[in-house]
C-alpha positions as CSV (number, residue, x, y, z in Angstrom):
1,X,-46.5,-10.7,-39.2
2,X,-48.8,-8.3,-37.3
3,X,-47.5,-6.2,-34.6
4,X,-50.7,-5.8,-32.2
5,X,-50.7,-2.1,-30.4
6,X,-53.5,0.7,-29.4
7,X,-54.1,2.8,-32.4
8,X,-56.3,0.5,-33.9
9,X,-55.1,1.3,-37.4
10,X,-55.4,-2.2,-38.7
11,X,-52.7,-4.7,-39.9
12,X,-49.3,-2.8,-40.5
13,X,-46.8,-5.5,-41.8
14,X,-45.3,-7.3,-45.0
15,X,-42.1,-8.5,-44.1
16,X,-39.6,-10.6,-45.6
17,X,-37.8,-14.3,-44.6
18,X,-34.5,-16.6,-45.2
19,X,-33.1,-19.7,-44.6
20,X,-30.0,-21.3,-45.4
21,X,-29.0,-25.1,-44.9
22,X,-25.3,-25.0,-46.0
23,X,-22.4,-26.9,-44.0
24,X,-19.1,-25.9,-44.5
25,X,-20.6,-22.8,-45.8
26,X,-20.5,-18.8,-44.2
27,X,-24.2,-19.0,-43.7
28,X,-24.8,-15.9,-41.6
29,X,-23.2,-14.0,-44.4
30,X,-25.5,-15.5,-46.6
31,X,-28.5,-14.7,-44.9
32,X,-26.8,-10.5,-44.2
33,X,-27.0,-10.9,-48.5
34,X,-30.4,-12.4,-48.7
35,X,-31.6,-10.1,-46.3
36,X,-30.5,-6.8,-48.1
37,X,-31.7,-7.9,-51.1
38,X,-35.2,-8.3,-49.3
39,X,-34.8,-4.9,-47.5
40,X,-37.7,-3.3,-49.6
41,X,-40.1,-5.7,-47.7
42,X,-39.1,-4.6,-44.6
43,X,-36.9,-1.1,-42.7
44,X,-38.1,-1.5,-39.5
45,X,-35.9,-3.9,-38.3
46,X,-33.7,-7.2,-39.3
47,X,-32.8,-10.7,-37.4
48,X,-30.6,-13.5,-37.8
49,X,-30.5,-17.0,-36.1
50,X,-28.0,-19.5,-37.0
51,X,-27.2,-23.5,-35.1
52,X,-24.3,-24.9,-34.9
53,X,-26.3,-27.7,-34.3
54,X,-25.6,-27.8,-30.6
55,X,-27.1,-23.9,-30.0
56,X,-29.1,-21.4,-31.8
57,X,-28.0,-17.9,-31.8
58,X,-30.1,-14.9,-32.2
59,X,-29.4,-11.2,-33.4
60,X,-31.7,-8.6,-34.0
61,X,-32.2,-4.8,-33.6
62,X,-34.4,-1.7,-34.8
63,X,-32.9,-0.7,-38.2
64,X,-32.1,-1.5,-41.7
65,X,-29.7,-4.3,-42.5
66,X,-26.9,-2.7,-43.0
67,X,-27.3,-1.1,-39.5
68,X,-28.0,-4.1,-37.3
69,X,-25.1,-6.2,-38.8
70,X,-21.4,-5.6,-39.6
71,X,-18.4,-7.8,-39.6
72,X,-18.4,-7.4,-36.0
73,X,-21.8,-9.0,-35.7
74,X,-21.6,-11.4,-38.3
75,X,-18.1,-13.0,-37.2
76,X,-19.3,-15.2,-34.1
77,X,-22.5,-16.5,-36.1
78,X,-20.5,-19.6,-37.4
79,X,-23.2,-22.5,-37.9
80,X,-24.7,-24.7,-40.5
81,X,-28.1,-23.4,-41.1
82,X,-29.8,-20.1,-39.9
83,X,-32.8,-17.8,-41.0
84,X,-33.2,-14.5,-41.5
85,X,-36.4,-11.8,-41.2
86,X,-36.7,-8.3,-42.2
87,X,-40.0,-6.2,-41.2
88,X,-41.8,-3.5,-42.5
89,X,-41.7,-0.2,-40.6
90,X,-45.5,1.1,-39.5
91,X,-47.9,3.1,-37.6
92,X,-47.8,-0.1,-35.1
93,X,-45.6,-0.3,-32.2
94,X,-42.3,-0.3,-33.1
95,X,-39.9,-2.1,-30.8
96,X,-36.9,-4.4,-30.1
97,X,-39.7,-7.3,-28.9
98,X,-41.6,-7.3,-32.1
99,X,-38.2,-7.7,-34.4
100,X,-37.6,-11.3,-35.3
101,X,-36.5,-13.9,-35.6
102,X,-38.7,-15.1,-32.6
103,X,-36.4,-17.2,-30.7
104,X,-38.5,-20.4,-27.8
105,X,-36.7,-22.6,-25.6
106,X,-38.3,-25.9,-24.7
107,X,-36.7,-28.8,-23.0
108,X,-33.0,-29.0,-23.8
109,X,-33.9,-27.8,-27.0
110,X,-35.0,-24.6,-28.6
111,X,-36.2,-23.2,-32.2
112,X,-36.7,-19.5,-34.1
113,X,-38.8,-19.0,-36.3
114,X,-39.4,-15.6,-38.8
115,X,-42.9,-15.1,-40.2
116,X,-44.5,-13.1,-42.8
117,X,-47.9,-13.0,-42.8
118,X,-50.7,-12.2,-40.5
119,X,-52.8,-14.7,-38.5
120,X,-57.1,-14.1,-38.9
121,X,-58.0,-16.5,-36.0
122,X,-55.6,-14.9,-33.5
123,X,-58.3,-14.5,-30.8
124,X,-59.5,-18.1,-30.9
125,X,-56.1,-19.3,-30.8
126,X,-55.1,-17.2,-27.7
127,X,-58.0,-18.2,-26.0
128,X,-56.8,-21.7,-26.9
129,X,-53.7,-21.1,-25.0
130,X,-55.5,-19.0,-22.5
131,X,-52.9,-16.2,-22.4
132,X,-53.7,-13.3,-20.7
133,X,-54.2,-10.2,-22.2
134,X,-50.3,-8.2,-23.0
135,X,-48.5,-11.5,-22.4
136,X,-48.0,-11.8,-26.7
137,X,-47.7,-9.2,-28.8
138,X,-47.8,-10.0,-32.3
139,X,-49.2,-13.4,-33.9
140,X,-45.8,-14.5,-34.4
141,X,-45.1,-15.2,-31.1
142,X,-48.1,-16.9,-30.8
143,X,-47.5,-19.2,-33.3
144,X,-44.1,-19.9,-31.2
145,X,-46.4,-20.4,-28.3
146,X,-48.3,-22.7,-29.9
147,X,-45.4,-25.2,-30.8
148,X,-44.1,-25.2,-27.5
149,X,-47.1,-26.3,-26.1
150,X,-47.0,-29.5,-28.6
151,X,-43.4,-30.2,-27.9
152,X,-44.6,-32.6,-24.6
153,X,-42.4,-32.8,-21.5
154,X,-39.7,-35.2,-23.2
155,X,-37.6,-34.6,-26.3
156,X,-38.5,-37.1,-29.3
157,X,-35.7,-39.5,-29.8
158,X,-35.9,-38.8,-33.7
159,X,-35.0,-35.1,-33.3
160,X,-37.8,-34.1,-34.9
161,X,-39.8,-32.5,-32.4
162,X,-40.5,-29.0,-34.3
163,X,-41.5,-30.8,-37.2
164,X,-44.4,-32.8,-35.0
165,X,-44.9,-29.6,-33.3
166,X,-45.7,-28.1,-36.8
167,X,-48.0,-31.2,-38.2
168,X,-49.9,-30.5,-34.9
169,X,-50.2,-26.8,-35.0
170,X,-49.7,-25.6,-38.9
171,X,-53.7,-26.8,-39.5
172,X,-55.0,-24.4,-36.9
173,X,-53.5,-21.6,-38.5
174,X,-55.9,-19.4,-40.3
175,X,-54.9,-16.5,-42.7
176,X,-51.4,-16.0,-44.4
177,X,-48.8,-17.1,-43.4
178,X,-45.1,-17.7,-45.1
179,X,-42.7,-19.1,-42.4
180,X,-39.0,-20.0,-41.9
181,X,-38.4,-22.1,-38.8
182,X,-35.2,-23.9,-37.2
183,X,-34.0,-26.1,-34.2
184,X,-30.4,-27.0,-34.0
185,X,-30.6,-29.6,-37.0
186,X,-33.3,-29.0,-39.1
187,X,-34.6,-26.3,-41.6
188,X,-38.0,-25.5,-42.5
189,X,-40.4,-23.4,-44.8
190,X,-44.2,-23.3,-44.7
191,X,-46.7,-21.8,-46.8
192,X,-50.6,-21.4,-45.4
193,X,-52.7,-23.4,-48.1
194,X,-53.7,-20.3,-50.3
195,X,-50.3,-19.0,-50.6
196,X,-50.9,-15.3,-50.3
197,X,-47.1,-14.4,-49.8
198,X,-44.3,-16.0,-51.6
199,X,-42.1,-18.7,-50.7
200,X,-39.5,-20.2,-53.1
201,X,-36.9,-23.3,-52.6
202,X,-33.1,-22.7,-53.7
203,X,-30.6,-25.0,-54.3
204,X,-26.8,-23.3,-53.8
205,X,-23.3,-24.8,-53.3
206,X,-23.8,-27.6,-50.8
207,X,-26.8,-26.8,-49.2
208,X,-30.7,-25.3,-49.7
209,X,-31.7,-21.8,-49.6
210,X,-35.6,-20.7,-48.4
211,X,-36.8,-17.0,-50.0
212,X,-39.6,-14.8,-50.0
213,X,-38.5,-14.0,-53.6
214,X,-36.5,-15.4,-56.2
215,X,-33.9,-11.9,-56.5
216,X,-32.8,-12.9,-52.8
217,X,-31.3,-15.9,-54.2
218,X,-29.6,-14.8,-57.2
219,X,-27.2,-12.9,-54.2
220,X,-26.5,-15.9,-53.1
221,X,-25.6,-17.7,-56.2
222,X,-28.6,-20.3,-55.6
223,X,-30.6,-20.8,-58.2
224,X,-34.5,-21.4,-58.0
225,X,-35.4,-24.8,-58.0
226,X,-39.3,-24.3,-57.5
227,X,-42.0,-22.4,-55.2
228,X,-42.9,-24.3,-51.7
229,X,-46.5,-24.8,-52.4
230,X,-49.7,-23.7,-51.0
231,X,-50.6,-26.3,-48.3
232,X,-46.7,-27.5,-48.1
233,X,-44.2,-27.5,-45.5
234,X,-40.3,-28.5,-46.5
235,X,-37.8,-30.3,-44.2
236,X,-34.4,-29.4,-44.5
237,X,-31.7,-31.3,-42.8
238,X,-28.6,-33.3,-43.9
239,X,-30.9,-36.2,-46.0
240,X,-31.7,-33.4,-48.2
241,X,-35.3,-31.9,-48.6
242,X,-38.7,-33.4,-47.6
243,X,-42.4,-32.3,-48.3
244,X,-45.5,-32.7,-46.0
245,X,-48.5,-31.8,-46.9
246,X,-50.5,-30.3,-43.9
247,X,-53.5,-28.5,-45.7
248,X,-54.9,-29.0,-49.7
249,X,-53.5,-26.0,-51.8
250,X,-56.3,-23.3,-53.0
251,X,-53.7,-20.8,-54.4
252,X,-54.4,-17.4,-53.6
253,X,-51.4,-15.4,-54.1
254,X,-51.7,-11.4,-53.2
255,X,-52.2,-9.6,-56.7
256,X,-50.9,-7.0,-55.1
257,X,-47.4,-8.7,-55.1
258,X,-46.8,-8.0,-59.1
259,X,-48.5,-4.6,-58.6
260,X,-45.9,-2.9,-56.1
261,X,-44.6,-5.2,-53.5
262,X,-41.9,-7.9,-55.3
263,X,-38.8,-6.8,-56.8
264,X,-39.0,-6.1,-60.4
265,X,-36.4,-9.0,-60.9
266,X,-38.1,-11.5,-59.1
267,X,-40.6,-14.2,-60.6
268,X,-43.8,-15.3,-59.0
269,X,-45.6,-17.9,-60.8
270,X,-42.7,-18.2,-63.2
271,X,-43.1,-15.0,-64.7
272,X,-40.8,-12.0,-64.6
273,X,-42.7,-8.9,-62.8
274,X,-40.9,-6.5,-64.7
275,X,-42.3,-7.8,-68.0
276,X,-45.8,-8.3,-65.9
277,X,-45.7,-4.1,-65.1
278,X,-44.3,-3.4,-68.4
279,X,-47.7,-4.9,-70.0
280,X,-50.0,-3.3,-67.5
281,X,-47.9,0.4,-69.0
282,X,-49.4,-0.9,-72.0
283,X,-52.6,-2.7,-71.4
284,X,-53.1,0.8,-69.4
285,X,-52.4,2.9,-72.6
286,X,-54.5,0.9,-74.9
287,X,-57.6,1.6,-72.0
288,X,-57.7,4.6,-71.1
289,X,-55.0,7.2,-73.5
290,X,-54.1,10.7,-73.6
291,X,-52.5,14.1,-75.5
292,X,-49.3,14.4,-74.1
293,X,-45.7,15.6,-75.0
294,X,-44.2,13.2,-71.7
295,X,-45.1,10.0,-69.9
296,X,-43.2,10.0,-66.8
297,X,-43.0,7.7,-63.8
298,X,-43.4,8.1,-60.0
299,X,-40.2,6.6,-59.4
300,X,-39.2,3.7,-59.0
301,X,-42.2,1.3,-58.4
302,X,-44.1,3.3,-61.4
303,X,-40.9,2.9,-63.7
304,X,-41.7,-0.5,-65.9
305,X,-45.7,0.6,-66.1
306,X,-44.7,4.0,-67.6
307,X,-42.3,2.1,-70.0
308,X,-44.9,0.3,-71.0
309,X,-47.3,3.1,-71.6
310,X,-45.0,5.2,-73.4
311,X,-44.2,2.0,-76.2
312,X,-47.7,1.4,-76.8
313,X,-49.0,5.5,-76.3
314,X,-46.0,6.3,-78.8
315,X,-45.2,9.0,-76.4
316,X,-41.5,9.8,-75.4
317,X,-40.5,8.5,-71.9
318,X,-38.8,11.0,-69.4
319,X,-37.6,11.7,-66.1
320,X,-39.7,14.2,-64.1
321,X,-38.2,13.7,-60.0
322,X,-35.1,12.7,-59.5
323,X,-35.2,10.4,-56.2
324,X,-33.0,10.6,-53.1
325,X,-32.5,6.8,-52.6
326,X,-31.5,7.6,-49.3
327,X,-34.9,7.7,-48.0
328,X,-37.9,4.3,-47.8
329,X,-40.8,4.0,-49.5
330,X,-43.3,6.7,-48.4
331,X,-46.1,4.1,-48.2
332,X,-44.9,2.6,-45.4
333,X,-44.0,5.5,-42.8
334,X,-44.7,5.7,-39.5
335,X,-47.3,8.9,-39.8
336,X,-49.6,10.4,-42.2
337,X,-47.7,13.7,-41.2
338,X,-44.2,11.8,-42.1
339,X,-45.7,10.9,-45.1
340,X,-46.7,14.4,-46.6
341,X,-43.0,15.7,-45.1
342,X,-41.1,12.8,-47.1
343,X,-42.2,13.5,-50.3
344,X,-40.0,16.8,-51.0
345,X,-37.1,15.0,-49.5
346,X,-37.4,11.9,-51.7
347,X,-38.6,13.4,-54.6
348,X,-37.2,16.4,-56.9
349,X,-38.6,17.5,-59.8
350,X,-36.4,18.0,-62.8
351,X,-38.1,21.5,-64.1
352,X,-36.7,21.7,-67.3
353,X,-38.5,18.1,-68.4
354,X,-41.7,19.2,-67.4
355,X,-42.0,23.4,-67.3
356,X,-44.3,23.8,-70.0
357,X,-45.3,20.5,-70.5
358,X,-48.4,18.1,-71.1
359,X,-47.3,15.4,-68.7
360,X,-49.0,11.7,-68.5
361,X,-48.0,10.5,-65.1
362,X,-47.8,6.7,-64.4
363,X,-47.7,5.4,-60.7
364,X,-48.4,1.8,-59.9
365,X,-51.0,2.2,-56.9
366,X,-52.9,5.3,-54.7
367,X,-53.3,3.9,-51.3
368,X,-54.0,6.5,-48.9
369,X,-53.1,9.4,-51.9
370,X,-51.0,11.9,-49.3
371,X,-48.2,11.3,-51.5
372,X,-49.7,11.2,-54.7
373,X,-51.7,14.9,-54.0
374,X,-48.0,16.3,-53.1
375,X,-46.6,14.7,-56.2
376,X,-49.0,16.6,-58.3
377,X,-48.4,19.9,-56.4
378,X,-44.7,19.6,-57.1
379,X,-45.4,19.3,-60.8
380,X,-47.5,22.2,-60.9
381,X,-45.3,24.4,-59.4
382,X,-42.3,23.4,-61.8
383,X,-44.6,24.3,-64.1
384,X,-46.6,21.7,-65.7
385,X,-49.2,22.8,-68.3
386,X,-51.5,19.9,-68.0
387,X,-51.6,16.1,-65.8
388,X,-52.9,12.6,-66.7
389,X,-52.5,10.2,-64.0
390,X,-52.5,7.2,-64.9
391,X,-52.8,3.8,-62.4
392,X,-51.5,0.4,-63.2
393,X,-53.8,-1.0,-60.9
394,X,-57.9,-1.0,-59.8
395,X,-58.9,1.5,-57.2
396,X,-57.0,0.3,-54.0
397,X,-60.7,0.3,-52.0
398,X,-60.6,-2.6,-49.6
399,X,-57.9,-2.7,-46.5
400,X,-55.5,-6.0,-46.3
401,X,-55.5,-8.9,-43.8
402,X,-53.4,-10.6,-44.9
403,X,-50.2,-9.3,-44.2
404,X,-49.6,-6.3,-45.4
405,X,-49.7,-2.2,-44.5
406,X,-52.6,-0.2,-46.1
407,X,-54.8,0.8,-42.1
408,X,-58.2,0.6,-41.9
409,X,-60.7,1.3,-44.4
410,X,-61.4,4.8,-43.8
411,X,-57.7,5.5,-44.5
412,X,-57.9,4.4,-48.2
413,X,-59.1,7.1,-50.6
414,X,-60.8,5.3,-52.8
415,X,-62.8,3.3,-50.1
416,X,-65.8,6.0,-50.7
417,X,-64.6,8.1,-53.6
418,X,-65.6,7.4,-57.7
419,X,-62.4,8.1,-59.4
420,X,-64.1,11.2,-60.7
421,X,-64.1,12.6,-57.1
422,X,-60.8,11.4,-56.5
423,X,-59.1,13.4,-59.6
424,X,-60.4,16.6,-57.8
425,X,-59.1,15.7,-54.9
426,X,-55.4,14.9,-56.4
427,X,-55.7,18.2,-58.7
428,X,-55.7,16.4,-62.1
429,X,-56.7,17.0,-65.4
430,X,-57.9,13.4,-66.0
431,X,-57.5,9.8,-63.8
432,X,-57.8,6.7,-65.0
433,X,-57.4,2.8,-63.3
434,X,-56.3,-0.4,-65.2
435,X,-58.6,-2.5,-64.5
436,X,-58.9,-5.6,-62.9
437,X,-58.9,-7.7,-66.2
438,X,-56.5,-6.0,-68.2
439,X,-54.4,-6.5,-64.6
440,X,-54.5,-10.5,-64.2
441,X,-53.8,-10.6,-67.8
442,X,-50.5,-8.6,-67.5
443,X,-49.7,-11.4,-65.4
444,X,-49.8,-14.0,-67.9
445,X,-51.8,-16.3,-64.5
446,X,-55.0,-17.4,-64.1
447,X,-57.5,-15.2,-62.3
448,X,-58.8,-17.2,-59.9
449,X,-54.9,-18.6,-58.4
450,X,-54.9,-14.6,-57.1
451,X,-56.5,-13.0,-53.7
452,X,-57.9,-9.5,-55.1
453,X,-59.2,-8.7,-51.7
454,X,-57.9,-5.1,-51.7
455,X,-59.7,-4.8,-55.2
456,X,-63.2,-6.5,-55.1
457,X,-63.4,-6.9,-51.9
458,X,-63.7,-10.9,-51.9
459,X,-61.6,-12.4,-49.7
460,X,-60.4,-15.6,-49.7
461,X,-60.5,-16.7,-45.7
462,X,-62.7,-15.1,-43.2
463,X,-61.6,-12.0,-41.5
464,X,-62.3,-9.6,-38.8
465,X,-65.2,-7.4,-39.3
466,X,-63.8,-3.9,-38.6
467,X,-60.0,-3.0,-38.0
468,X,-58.6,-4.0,-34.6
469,X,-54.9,-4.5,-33.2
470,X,-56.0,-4.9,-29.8
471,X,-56.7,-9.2,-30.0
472,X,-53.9,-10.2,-27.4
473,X,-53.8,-7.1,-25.4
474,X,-57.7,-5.8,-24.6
475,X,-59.6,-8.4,-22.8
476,X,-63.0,-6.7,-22.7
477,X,-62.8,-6.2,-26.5
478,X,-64.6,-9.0,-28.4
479,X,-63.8,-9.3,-32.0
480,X,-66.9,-10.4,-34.2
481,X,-65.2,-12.8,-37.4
482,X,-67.6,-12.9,-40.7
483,X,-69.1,-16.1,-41.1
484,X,-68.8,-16.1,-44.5
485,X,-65.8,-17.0,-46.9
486,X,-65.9,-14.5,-49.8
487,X,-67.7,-11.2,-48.7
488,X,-66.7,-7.4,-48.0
489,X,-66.7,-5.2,-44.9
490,X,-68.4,-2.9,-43.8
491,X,-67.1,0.7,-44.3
492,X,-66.0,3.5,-41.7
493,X,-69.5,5.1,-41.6
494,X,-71.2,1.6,-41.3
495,X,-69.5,0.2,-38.1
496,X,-70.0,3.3,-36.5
């Protein structure tokens, strides 16, 4: 889902999404559970919806999880099927409006839905609907737009009115999106037909569980029963589960899922991502090695690469920072300024591991490299005699479109830097990238079922051609969509 305000910094959002089809069961304490075990995709805010398959309740609020729901909360949301949706905190707007689930009343009949995602046709579909400009403000709720206005004046005498709604409308959709929809009676998950975010099916006691990773449903005590494809949207109602096919699959999933994103204990493409990070450590140590007495992680994300590293570098693996875990993942605060500040409260460095020490530092991405350049300043000042940093990743060069936080272009460091200029900038004594081979490989999955966009450049469905936010709310602005399928943009300097 991307929020759509006036800073122009480009798409801010990777969120996360459940559903739960379970009569007889507590289902809005099942989606609380699935939920916090897909906070790390999303602080800014969290929403439930459950049917008791007369009406749909909705609850949502600005926070974390465990803020927006308590007993309290969760007591009155007795039903039989509900979804869930947790979004990632940004530079975008951030208010009660653009929390979800996003809740449409139609007829005598109403749906939710929770998306994550973001939507590269958003203009053409808006002008489709010819809403003015501020009347939506986030591609979400113009998806929910969209259904309503396939519904038709009368209720279907089948029920399945979303579910026609959706044939109608899931085509149009360009870019990625990974949905979880319901009406009173039915449950559904859709994935756009490259797959760039993850959607898996889950089969628990007496019902069906939807995830945007496999860890959320090991809370539940669902086990995985297979990934909704590419192309696919399941049905979920009380004659089990059905598959349409609305699009033909081109998988595509974000690379940059295994990199940082997924839970170490989840599996995308049936392959543990722990193990996957734990080979790029090594693959990582084999390219590009170094004199040291420590390798050390940037906790946590950098944990299994540095593992990695150290087993096939023969180094010893230590702590250097201990980590408040009280505080979010600086890559996805609200400022640049936040940023910098958030790094001495979340990190600590542990002086006696690293005074007088030749340190190899492992970290799984540099995005912006605000944090990174304070992480290395820490470690000089406790005292570090040399640092190798060392990235389990390509140079992060091209911004994302598909759903997920990195700004625009000019944000990225490595967007116009070689990685020689970039180890002066971060005050290091050498730098080094996997690279994008060595990468896919870690992954044990073919190269071309991945979008590398944020990599190469080459992305998979045609996007804007410079960083806007402004689609639904600026009518004199006119966004200009590359004709082409697999190309790049053009940089800061260029569009200006």
């Amino acid at each position: 889902m991307v929020t759509l305000d006036a800073d122009l910094s480009g798409p801010k959002d990777a969120c996360g999404v459940f559903g739960v089809y379970a009569p007889g069961q507590p289902v809005a304490h099942l989606s609380y559970l699935g939920l916090y075990a897909l906070q790390h995709r999303g602080q800014e805010s969290a929403g439930i919806a459950v049917s008791d398959g007369e009406t749909i309740t909705v609850v949502k609020d600005m926070g974390l999880v465990t803020q927006v729901f308590d007993e309290r909360r969760l007591a009155p949301l007795e039903g039989h099927l509900t979804i869930g949706h947790v979004r990632y905190s940004t530079t975008g707007s951030s208010t009660w409006r653009n929390a979800q689930p996003v809740y449409r009343s139609v007829a005598d009949a109403g749906f939710a839905l929770g998306h994550n995602g973001n939507l590269t046709n958003t203009e053409a579909l808006s002008n489709d609907l010819g809403m003015l400009p501020g009347v939506l403000t986030s591609d979400s709720e113009l998806i929910g737009e969209l259904l309503v206005h396939e519904y038709g004046d009368e209720l279907r005498s089948d029920g399945r009115d979303l579910e026609h709604a959706l044939e109608k409308v899931l085509p149009r959709l360009a870019g990625a999106f990974s949905l979880v929809l319901m009406d009173e009676a039915h449950l559904f998950g859709v994935r756009d037909a490259h797959g760039f975010r993850p959607l898996v099916l889950g089969k628990t006691e007496g019902g069906w569980v939807l995830a945007s990773e496999t860890a959320a449903l090991d809370l539940v005590d669902a086990h995985y029963v297979r990934d909704v494809e590419p192309g696919e949207m399941v049905a979920i109602d009380a004659g089990g589960v059905r598959s349409i096919r609305f699009a033909e699959p081109t998988p595509k999933l974000c690379l940059f899922e295994f990199v940082y994103i997924a839970r170490p204990d989840t599996q995308l493409y049936g392959h543990s991502v722990h193990a996957a990070r734990q080979r790029m450590g090594e693959a990582l140590a084999r390219q590009a090695p170094a004199k040291a007495d420590m390798v050390m992680p940037v906790p946590e994300s950098g944990v299994p690469a540095a593992q990695g590293f150290a087993r096939a570098a023969g180094i010893p693996y230590g702590d250097g920072f201990v980590k408040n875990r009280y505080v979010g993942r600086t890559f996805i605060q609200p400022s640049q300024k936040q940023r910098g500040t958030d790094v001495r409260l979340k990190l600590n460095p542990l002086r006696d591991n690293i005074k007088g020490k030749r340190l190899v530092v492992v970290d799984d991405s540099i995005v912006r490299g605000t944090t990174t350049r304070q992480i290395i300043a820490l470690l000089r000042e406790a005292g570090a005699t040399e640092v190798h940093f060392r990235v389990s990743s390509p140079p992060y060069r091209w911004p994302c479109f598909y759903g997920l936080d990195t700004g625009k272009r000019s944000d990225l460091l490595a967007a116009d830097m070689e990685v020689g200029e970039i180890a002066l900038y971060l005050g290091v004594d050498s730098l080094a990238y996997l690279d994008l081979d060595h990468l896919v490989a870690a992954t044990d999955s073919p190269r071309e079922s991945f979008c590398t966009a944020c990599f190469t450049g080459d992305y998979p469905v045609a996007v804007p051609e410079y960083d806007t936010k402004l689609v639904l709310e600026d009518a004199s602005r006119t966004i200009h969509v590359s004709g082409h399928v697999s190309g790049t943009i053009p940089s800061s300097a260029e569009r200006a």
